[in-house]
Backbone as CSV, one residue per row, in Angstrom:
resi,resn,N_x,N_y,N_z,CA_x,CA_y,CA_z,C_x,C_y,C_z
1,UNK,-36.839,-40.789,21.198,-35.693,-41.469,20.594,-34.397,-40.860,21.136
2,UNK,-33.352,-41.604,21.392,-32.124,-41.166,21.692,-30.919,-41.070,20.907
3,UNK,-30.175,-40.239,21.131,-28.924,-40.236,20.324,-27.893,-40.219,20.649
4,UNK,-27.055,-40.877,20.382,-25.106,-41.698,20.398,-24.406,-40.356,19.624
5,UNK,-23.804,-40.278,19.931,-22.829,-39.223,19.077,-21.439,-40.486,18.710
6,UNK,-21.094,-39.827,17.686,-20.267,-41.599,16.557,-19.227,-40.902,17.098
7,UNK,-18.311,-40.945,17.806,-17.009,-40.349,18.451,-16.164,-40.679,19.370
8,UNK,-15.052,-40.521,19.398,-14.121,-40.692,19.611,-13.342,-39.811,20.560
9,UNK,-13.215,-38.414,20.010,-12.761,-37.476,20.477,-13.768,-36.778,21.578
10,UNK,-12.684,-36.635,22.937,-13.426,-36.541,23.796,-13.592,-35.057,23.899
11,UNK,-13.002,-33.787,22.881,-13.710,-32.491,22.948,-15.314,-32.827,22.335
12,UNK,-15.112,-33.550,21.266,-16.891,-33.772,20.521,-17.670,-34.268,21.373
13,UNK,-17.103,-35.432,22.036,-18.148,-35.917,23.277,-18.424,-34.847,24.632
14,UNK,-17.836,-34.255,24.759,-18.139,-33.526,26.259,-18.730,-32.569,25.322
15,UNK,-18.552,-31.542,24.490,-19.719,-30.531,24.159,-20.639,-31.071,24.003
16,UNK,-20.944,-32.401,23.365,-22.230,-33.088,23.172,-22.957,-33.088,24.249
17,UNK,-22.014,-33.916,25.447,-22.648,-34.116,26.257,-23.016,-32.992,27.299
18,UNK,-22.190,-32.081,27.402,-22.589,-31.008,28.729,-23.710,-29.613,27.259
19,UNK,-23.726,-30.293,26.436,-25.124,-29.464,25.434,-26.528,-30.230,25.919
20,UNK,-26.247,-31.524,26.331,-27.569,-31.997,26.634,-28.161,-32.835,25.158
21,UNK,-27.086,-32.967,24.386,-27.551,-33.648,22.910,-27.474,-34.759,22.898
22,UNK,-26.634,-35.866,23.357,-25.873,-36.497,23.518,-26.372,-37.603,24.685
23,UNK,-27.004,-38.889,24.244,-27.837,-39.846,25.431,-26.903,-41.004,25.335
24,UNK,-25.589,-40.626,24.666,-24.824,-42.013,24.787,-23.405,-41.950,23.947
25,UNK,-23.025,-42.720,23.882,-21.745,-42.414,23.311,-21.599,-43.906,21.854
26,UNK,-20.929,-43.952,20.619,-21.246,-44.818,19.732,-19.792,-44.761,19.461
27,UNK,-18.833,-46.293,20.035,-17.084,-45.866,19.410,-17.095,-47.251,18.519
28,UNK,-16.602,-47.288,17.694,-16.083,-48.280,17.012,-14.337,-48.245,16.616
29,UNK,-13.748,-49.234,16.385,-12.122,-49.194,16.317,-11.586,-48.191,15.541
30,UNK,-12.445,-48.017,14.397,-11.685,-46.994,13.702,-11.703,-45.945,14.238
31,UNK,-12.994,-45.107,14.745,-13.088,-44.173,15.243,-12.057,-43.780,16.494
32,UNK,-11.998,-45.047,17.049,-11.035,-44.336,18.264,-9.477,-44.659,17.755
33,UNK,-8.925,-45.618,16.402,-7.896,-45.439,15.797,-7.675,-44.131,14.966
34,UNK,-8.382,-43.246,14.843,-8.693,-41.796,14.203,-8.450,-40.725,15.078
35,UNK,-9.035,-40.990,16.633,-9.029,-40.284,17.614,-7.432,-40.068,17.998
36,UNK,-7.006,-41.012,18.540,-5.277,-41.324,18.051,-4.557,-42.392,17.971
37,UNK,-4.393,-42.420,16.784,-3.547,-43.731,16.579,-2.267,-44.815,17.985
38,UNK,-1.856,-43.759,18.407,-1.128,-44.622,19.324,-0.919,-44.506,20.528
39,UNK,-2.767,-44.237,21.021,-3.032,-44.958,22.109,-3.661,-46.231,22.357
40,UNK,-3.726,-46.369,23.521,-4.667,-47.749,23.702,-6.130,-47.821,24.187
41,UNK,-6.524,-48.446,23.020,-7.703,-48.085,22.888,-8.585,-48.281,24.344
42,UNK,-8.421,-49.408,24.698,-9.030,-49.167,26.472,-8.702,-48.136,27.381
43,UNK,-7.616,-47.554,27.206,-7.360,-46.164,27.815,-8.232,-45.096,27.481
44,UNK,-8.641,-45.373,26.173,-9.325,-44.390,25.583,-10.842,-44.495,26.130
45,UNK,-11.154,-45.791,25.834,-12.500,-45.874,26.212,-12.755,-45.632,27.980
46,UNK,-12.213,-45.639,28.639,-12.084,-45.746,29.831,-12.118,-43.751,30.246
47,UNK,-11.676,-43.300,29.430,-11.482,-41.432,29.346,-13.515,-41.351,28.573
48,UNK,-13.345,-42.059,28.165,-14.991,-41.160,27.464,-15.920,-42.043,28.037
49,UNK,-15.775,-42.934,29.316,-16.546,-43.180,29.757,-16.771,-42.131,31.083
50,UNK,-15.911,-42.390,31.471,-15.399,-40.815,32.653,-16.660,-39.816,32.505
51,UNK,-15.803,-39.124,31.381,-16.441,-38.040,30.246,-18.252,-37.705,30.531
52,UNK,-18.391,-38.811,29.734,-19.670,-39.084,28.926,-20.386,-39.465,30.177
53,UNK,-20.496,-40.183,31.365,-20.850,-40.788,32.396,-22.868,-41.204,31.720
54,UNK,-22.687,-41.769,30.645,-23.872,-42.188,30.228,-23.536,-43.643,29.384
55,UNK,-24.237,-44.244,28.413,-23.915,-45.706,28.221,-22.936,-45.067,26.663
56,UNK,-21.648,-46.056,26.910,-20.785,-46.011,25.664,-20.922,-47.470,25.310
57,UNK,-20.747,-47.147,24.155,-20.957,-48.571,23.099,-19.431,-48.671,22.103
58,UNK,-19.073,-50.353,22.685,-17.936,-50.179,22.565,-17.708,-51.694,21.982
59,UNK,-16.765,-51.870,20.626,-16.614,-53.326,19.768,-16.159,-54.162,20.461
60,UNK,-16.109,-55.565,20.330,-15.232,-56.735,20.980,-14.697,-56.857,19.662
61,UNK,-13.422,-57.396,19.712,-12.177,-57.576,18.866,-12.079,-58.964,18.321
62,UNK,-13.735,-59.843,18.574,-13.285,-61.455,18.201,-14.703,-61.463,17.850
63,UNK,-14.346,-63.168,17.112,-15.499,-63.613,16.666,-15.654,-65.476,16.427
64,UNK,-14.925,-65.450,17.869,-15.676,-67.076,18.209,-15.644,-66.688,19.969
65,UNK,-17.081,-67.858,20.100,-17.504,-67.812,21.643,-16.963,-67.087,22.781
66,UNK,-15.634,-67.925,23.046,-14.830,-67.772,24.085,-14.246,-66.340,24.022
67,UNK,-13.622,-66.179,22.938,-12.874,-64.716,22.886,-13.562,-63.647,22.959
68,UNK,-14.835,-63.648,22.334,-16.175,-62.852,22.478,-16.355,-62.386,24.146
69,UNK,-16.732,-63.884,25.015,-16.701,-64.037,25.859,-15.984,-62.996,26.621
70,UNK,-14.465,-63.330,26.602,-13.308,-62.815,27.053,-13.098,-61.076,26.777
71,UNK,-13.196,-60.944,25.626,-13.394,-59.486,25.600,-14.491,-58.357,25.679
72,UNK,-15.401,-59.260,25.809,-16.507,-58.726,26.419,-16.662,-58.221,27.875
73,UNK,-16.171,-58.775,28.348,-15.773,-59.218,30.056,-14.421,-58.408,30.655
74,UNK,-13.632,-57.765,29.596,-12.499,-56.799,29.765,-13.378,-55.409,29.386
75,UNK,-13.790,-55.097,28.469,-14.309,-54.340,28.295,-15.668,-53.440,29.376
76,UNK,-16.224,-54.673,30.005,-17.740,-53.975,30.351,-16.738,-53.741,32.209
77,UNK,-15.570,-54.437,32.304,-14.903,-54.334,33.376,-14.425,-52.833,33.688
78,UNK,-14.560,-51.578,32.527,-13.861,-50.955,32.137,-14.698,-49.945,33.285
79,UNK,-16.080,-50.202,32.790,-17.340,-49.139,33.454,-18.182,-49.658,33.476
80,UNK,-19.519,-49.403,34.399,-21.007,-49.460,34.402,-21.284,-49.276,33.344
81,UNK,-21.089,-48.082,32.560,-21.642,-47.725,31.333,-21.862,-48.179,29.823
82,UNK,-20.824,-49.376,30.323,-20.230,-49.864,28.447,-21.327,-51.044,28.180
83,UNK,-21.464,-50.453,26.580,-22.530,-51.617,25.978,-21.823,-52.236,25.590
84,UNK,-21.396,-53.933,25.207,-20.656,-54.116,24.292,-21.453,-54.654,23.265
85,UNK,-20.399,-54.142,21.809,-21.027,-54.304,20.511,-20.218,-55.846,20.366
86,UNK,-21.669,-56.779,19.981,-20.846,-58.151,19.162,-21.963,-58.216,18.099
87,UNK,-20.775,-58.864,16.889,-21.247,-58.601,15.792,-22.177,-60.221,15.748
88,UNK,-23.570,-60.452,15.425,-24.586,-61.591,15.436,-24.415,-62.156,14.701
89,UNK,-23.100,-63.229,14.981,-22.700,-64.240,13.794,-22.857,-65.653,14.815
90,UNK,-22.862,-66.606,13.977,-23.647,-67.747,14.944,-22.286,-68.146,16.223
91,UNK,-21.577,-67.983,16.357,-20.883,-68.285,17.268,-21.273,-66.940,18.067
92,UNK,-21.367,-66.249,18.175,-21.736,-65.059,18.910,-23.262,-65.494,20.217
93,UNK,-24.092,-66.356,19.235,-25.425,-66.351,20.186,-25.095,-67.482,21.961
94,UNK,-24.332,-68.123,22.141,-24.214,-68.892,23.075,-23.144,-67.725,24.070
95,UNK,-22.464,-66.677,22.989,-21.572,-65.361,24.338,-22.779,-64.129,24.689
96,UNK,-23.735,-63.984,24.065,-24.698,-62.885,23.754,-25.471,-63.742,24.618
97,UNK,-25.459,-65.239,25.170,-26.531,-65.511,26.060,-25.180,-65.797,27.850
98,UNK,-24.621,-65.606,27.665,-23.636,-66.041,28.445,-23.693,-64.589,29.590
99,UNK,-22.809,-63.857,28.566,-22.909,-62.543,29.172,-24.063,-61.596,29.636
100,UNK,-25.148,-62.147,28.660,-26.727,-61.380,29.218,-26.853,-62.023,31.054
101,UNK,-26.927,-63.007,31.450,-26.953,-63.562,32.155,-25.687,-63.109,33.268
102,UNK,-25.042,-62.910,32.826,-23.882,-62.081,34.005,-24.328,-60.413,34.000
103,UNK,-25.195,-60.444,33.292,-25.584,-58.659,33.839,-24.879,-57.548,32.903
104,UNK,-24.157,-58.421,31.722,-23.341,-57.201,30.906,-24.466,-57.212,30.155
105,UNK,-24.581,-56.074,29.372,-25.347,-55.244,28.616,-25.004,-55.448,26.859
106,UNK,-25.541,-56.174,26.001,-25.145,-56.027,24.695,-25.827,-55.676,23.844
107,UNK,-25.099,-54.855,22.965,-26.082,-54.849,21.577,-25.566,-55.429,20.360
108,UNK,-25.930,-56.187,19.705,-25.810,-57.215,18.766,-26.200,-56.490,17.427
109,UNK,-25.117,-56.550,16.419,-24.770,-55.748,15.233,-24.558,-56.658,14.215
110,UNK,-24.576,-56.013,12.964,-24.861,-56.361,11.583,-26.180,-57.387,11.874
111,UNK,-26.866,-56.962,12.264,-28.148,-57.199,12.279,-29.289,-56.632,10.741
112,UNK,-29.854,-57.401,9.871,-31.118,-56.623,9.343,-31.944,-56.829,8.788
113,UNK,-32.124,-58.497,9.468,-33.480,-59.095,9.243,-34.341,-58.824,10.554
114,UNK,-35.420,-59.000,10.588,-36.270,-59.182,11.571,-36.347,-60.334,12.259
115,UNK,-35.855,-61.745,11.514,-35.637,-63.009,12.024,-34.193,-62.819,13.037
116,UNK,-33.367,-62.256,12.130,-32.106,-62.169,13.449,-32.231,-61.375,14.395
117,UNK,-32.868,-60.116,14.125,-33.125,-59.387,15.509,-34.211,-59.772,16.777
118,UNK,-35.176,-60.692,16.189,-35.911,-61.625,17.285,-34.842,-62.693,17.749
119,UNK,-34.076,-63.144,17.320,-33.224,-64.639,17.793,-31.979,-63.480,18.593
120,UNK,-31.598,-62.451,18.301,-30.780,-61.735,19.107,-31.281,-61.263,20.323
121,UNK,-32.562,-60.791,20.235,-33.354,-60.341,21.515,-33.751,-61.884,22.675
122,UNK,-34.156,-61.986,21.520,-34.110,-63.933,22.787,-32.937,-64.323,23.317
123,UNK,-31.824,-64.606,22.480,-30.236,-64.664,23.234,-29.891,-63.850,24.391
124,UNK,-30.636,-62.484,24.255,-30.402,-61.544,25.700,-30.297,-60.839,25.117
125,UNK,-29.844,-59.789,24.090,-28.773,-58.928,23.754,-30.358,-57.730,24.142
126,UNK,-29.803,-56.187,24.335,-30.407,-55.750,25.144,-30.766,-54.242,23.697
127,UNK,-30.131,-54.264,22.582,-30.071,-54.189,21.340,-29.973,-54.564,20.227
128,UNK,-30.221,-54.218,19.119,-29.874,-54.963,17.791,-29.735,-53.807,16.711
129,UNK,-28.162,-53.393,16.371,-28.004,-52.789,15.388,-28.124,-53.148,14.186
130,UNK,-28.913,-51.725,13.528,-29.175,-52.349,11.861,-28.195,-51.247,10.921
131,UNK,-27.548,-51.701,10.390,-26.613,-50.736,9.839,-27.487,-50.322,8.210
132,UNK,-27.864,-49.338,8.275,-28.936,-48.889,7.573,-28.413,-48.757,6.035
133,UNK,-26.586,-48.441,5.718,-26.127,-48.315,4.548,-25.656,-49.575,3.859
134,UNK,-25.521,-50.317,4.676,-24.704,-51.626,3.949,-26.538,-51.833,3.650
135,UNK,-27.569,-51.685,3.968,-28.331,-52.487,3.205,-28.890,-51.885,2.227
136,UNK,-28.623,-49.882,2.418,-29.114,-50.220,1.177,-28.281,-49.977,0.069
137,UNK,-26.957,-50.315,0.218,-26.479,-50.409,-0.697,-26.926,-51.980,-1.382
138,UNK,-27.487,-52.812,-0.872,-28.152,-53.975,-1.885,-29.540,-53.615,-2.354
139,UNK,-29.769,-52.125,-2.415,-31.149,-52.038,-2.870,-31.968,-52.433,-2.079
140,UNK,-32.088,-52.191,-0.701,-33.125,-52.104,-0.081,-33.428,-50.821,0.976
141,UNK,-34.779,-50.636,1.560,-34.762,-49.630,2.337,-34.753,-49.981,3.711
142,UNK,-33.931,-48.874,4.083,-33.406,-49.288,5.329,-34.321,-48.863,6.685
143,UNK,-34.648,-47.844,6.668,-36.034,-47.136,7.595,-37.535,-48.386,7.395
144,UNK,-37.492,-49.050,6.120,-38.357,-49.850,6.487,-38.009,-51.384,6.540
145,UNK,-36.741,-51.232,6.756,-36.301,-52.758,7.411,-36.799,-52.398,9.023
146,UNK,-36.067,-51.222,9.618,-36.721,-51.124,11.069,-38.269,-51.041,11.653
147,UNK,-38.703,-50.412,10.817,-40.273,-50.550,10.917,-40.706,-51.942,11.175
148,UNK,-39.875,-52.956,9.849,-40.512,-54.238,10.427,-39.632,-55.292,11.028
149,UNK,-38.980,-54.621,12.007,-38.086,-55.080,13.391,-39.175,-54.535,14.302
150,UNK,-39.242,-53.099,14.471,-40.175,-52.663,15.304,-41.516,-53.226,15.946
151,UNK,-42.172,-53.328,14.370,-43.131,-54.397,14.772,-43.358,-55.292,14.951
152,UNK,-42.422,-56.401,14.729,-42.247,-57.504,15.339,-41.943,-57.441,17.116
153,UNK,-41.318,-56.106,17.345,-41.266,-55.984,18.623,-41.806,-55.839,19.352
154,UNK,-43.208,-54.774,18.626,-44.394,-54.079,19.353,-45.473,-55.544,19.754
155,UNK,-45.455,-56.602,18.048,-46.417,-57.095,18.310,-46.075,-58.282,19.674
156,UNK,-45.119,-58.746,19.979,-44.339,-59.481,21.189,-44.292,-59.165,22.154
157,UNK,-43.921,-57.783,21.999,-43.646,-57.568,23.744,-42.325,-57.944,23.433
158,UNK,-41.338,-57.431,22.720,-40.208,-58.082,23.138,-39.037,-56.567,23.659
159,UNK,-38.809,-57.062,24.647,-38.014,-55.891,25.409,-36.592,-56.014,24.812
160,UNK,-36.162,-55.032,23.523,-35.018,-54.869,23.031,-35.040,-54.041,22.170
161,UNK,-33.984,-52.426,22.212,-34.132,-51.425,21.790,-33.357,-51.902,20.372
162,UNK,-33.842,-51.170,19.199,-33.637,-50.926,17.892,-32.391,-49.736,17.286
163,UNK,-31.463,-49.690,17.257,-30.542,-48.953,16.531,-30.029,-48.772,15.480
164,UNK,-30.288,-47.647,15.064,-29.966,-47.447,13.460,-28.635,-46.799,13.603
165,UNK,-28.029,-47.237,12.351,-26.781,-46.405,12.419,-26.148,-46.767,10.931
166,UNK,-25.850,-45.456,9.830,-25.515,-44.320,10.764,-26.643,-43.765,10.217
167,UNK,-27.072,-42.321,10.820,-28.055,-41.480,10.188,-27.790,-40.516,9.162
168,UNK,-27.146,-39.524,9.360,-26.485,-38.711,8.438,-27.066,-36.926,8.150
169,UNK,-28.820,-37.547,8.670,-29.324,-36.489,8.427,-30.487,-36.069,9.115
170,UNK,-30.820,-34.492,9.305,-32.183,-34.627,9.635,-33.969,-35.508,9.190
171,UNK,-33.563,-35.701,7.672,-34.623,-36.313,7.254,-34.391,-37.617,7.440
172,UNK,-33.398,-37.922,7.366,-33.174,-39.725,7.917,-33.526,-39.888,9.004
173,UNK,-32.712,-38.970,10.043,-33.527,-38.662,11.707,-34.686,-39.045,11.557
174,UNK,-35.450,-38.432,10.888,-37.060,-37.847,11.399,-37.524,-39.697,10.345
175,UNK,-36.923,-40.153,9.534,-37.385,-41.273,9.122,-36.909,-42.701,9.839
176,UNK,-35.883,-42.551,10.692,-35.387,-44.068,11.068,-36.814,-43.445,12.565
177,UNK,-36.997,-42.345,13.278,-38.075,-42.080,14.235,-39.469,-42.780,13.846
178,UNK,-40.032,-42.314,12.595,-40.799,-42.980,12.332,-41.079,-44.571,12.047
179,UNK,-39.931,-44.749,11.859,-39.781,-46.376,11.538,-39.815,-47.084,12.930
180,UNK,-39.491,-46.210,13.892,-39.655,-46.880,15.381,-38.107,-46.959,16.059
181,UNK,-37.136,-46.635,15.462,-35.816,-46.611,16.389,-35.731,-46.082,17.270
182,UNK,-35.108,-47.004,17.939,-34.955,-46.153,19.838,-34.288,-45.542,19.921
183,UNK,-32.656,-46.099,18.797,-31.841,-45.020,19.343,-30.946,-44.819,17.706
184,UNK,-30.551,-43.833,17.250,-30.024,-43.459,16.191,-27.936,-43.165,16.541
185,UNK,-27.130,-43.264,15.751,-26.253,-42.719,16.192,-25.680,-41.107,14.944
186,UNK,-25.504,-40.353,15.469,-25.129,-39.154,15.089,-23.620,-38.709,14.953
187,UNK,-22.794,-38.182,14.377,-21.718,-37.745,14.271,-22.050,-36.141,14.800
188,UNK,-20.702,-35.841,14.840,-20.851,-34.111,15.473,-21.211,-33.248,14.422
189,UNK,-20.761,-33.795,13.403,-21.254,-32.732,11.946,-22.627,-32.981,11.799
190,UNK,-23.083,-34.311,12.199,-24.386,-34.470,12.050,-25.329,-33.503,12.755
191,UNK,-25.036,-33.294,13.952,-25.573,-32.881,15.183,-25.414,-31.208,14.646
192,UNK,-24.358,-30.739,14.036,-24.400,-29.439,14.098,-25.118,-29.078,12.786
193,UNK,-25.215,-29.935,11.648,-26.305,-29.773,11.002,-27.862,-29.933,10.997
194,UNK,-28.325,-30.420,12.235,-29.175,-30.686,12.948,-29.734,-29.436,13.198
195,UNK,-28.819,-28.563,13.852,-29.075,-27.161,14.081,-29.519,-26.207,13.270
196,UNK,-29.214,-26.394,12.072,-29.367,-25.111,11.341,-30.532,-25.512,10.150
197,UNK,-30.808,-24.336,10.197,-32.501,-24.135,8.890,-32.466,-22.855,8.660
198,UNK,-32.245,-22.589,7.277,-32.237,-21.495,6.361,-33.381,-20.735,6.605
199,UNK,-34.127,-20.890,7.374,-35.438,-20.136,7.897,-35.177,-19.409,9.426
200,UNK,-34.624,-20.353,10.277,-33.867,-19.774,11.509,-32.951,-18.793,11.130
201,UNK,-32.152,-19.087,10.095,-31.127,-18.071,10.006,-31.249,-16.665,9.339
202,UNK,-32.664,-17.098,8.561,-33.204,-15.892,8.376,-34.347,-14.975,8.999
203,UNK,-34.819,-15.338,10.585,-35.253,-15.249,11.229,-34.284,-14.407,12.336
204,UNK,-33.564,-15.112,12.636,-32.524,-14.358,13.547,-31.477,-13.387,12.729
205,UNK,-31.594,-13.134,11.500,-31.058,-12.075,10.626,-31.975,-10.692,11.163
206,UNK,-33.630,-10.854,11.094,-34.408,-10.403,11.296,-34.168,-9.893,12.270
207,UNK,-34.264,-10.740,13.430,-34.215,-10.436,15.049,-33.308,-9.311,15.206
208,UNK,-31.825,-9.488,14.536,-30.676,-8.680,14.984,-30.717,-7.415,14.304
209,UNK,-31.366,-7.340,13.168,-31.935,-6.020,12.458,-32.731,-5.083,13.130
210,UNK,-33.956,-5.980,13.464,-34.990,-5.068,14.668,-33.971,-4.533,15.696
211,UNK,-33.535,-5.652,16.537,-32.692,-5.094,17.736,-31.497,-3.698,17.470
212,UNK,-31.093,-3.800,16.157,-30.110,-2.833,16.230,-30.944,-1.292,15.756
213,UNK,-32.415,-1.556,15.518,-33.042,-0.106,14.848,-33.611,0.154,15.883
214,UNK,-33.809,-0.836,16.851,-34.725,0.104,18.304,-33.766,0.458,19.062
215,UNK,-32.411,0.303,19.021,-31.470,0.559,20.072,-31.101,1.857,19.569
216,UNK,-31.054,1.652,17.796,-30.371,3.292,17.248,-31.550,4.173,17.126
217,UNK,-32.445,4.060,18.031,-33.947,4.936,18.175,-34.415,4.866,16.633
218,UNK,-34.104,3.736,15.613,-34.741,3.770,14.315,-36.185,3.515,14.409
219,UNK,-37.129,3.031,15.485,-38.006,2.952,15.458,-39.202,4.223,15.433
220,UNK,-40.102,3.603,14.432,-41.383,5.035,14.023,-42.400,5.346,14.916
């Protein structure tokens, strides 16, 4: 499974990425209106594609055909690398088949049925984000909405990666994995909580104890 780091800021993205954590990049408007307000945002994206030199995933700003179209087509102009995010509303499926066909790369969002993520994968789109909190904030579970995206995928043959977002945690990690997601997106706090286990840290408490009693000849 791979992981997006949710960012903006291109110190979070380059430690991500020159750590080796980091299989992609995940920006949405706010995030890069957070990053700084008064730049432009294609400037921006255009710096963390540089950066990141792996696939960034990046919003279109419309939501009928043509404009879809249109900013889709500014955007993927930007870099090789850029996914563009369009959100799978029915005017969306005739630009999500438009642009598949010109070779741009999409992943198709607010996705989280299994019926829309098969009719998105048929349109072309080369993803299908499932935004895991908006659903379950209606009381449902979200790790096993993907499970049965997944398998609808497995049982097809249908060539189109699964994205959860957001995760939040290691046990969500290790549950949107099991559910079959290809690719998760992570924040940097996420990632650095990723790191740590109250068992490591009391392990390497250990380590630095030994090391300092054999150095002060404390050893028997």
């Amino acid at each position: 499974m791979k992981l997006l780091v949710a960012s903006a800021s291109l110190a979070d993205i380059g430690a991500a990425c020159e750590a080796g954590l980091a299989d992609g990049v995940y920006t949405t408007p706010a995030l890069l209106h957070g990053a700084d307000a008064s730049a432009d945002p294609f400037s921006q994206l255009d710096e963390i594609c540089r950066l990141a030199n792996r696939p960034v995933y990046a919003m279109v700003s419309a939501a009928t055909t043509n404009d879809i179209v249109r900013d889709a087509r500014d955007l993927a102009r930007l870099s090789d690398v850029i996914v563009v995010r369009i959100p799978f509303v029915e005017d969306a499926v005739p630009a999500i088949r438009r642009l598949s066909a010109e070779g741009i790369r999409v992943a198709a969002t607010l996705v989280f049925s299994p019926a829309q993520a098969l009719l998105a994968a048929k349109a072309g789109a080369s993803a299908v984000s499932v935004q895991l909190d908006s659903l379950e904030a209606q009381g449902q579970d979200g790790p096993a909405a993907l499970a049965d995206i997944h398998r609808l995928f497995e049982d097809f043959q249908v060539p189109c990666d699964i994205l959860a977002v957001p995760v939040g945690s290691p046990a969500r990690l290790l549950a949107c994995a099991k559910a079959g997601a290809d690719l998760c997106t992570v924040t940097p706090a996420d990632l650095r909580a990723m790191l740590l286990h109250p068992l490591t840290d009391r392990g390497m408490d250990q380590f630095l104890s030994d090391l300092s009693r054999l150095r002060g000849g404390g050893a028997a």
